[in-house]
C-alpha positions in Angstrom: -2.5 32.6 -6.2 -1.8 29.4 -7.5 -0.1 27.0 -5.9 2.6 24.5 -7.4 5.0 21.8 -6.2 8.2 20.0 -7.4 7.8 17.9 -10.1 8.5 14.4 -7.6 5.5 15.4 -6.0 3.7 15.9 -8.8 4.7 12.8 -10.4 3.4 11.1 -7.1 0.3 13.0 -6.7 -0.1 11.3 -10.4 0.1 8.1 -9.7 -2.2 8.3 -6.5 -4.6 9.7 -8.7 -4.0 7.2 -11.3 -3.4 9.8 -14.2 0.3 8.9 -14.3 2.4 5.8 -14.4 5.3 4.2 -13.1 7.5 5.7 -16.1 7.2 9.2 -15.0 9.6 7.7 -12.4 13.7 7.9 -12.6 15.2 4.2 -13.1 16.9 4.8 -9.8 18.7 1.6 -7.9 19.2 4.0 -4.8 14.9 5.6 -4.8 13.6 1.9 -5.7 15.1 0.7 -2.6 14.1 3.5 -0.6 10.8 3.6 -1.5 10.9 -0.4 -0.9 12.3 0.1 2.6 9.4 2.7 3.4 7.0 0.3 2.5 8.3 -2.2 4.7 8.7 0.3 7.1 4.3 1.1 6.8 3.5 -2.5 6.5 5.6 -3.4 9.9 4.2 -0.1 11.7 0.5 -1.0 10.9 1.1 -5.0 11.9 2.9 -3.6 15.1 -0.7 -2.4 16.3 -1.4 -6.3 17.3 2.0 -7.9 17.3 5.3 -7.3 18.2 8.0 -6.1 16.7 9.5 -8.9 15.8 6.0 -10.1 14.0 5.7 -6.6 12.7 9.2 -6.5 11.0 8.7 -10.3 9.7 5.5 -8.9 8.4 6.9 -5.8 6.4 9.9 -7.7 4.6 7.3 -10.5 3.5 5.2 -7.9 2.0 8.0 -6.5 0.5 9.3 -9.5 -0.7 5.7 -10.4 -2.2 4.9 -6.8 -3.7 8.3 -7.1 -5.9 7.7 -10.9 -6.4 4.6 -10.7 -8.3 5.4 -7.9 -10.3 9.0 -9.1 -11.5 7.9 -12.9 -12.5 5.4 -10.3 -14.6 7.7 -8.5 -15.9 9.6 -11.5 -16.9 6.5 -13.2 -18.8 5.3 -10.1 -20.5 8.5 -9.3 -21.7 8.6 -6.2 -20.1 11.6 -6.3 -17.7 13.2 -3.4 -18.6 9.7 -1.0 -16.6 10.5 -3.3 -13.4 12.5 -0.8 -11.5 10.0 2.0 -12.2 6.9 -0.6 -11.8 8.0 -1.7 -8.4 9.3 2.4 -7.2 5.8 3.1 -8.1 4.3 0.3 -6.3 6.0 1.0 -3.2 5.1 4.8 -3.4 1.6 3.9 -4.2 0.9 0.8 -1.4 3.0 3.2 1.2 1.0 6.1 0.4 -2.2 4.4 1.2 -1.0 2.3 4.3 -0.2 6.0 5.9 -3.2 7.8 5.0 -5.2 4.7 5.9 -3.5 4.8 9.6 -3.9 8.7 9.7 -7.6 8.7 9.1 -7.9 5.5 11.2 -6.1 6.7 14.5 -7.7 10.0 14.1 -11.6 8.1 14.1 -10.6 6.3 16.7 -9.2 9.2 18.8 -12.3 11.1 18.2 -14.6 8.3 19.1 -13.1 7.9 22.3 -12.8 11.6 23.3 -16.7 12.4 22.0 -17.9 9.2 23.5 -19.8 9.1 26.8 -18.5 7.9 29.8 -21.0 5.5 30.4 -22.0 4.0 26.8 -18.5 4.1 26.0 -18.2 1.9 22.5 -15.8 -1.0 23.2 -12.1 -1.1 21.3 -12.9 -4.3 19.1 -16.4 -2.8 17.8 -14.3 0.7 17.2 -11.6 -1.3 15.3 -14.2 -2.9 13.7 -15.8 0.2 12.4 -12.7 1.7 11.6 -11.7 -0.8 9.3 -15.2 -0.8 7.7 -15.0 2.9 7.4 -11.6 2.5 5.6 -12.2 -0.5 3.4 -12.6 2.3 0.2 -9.3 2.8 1.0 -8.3 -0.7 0.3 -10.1 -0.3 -3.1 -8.2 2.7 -3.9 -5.0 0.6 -3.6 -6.3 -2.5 -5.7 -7.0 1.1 -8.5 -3.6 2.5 -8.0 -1.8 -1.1 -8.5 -3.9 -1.8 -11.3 -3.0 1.4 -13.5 0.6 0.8 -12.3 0.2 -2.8 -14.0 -1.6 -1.8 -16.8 0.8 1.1 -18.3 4.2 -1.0 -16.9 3.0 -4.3 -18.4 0.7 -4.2 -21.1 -2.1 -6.6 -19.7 -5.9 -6.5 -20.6 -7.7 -5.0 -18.2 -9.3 -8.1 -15.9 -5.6 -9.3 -15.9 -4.2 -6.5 -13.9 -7.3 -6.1 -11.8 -6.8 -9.4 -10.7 -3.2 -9.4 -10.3 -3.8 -6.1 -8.2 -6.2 -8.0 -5.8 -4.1 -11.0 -5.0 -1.0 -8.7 -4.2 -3.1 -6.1 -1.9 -4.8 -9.5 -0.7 -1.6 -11.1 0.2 -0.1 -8.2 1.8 -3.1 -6.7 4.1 -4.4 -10.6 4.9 -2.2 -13.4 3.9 0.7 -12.0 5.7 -0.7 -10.6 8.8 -2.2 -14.3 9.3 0.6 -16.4 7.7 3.1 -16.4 10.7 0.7 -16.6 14.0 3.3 -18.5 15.8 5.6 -15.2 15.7 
């Protein structure tokens, strides 16, 4: 029996896989800025892990602000405005995507470290983290992919370009911000 889904999953599972781009997207006012309030909503729920909520909100509107920052100055010098409201849907569905399957997968290692872990050589929360995030780091690769093909079929760059666009936004938005505002 095979199995299928709706064409909006599909069109999702497309972009995570990086077969698809932003244009298989409706140029919807109303899903752009729910996809953009979900991703605020992931970026403040995986700050809120070390911060408060205040911090953590601050945090997810900054990295909103910066993930449709970057792409709509691009979209402004390539000439390409008219993708932005697909380019930054996509972008939010992509960087949301992998903020929740990164915390899944995380809270899940950590939970079965401390329930398989001995009593007495317990491993300490900071060397867990530690390994978590070191376990997950291919995830943060698979964003830097995912924003990349988003860039490259929305805006027309060579490829180096939009690699390195991709990097500075997923490196503004999972370090710069978490670090920018420590007085918060």
């Amino acid at each position: 029996m095979k199995l299928t889904v709706p064409a909006p999953v599909q069109s999702i599972i497309g972009i995570l896989n990086l077969t698809l781009g932003p244009e298989v997207l409706p140029k919807s006012r109303f899903l752009l800025n729910l996809c953009l309030a979900v991703f605020a909503f992931a970026t403040a729920l995986r700050q809120f892990e070390g911060s408060t909520i205040r911090r953590a909100i601050i945090d997810g509107l900054v990295s909103v602000g910066l993930l449709a920052a970057i792409p709509y100055l691009w979209s402004i010098l390539s000439g390409y405005r008219e993708r932005l409201t697909q380019t930054l849907t996509a972008l939010a569905i992509g960087g949301s995507a992998v903020i929740f399957i990164a915390m899944i997968l995380g809270y899940s290692l950590l939970i079965s470290l401390a329930l398989i872990g001995d009593q007495e050589q317990e491993l300490p929360y900071q060397l867990a983290v530690e390994l978590r995030n070191f376990l997950l780091f291919p995830l943060l690769i698979w964003n830097v992919f995912i924003f990349a093909a988003l860039f490259r079929r929305a805006f027309r760059p060579n490829v180096p370009v939009a690699f390195g666009v991709a990097i500075l936004l997923v490196f503004l938005v999972d370090y710069w911000v978490p670090s920018a505002f420590p007085s918060l």
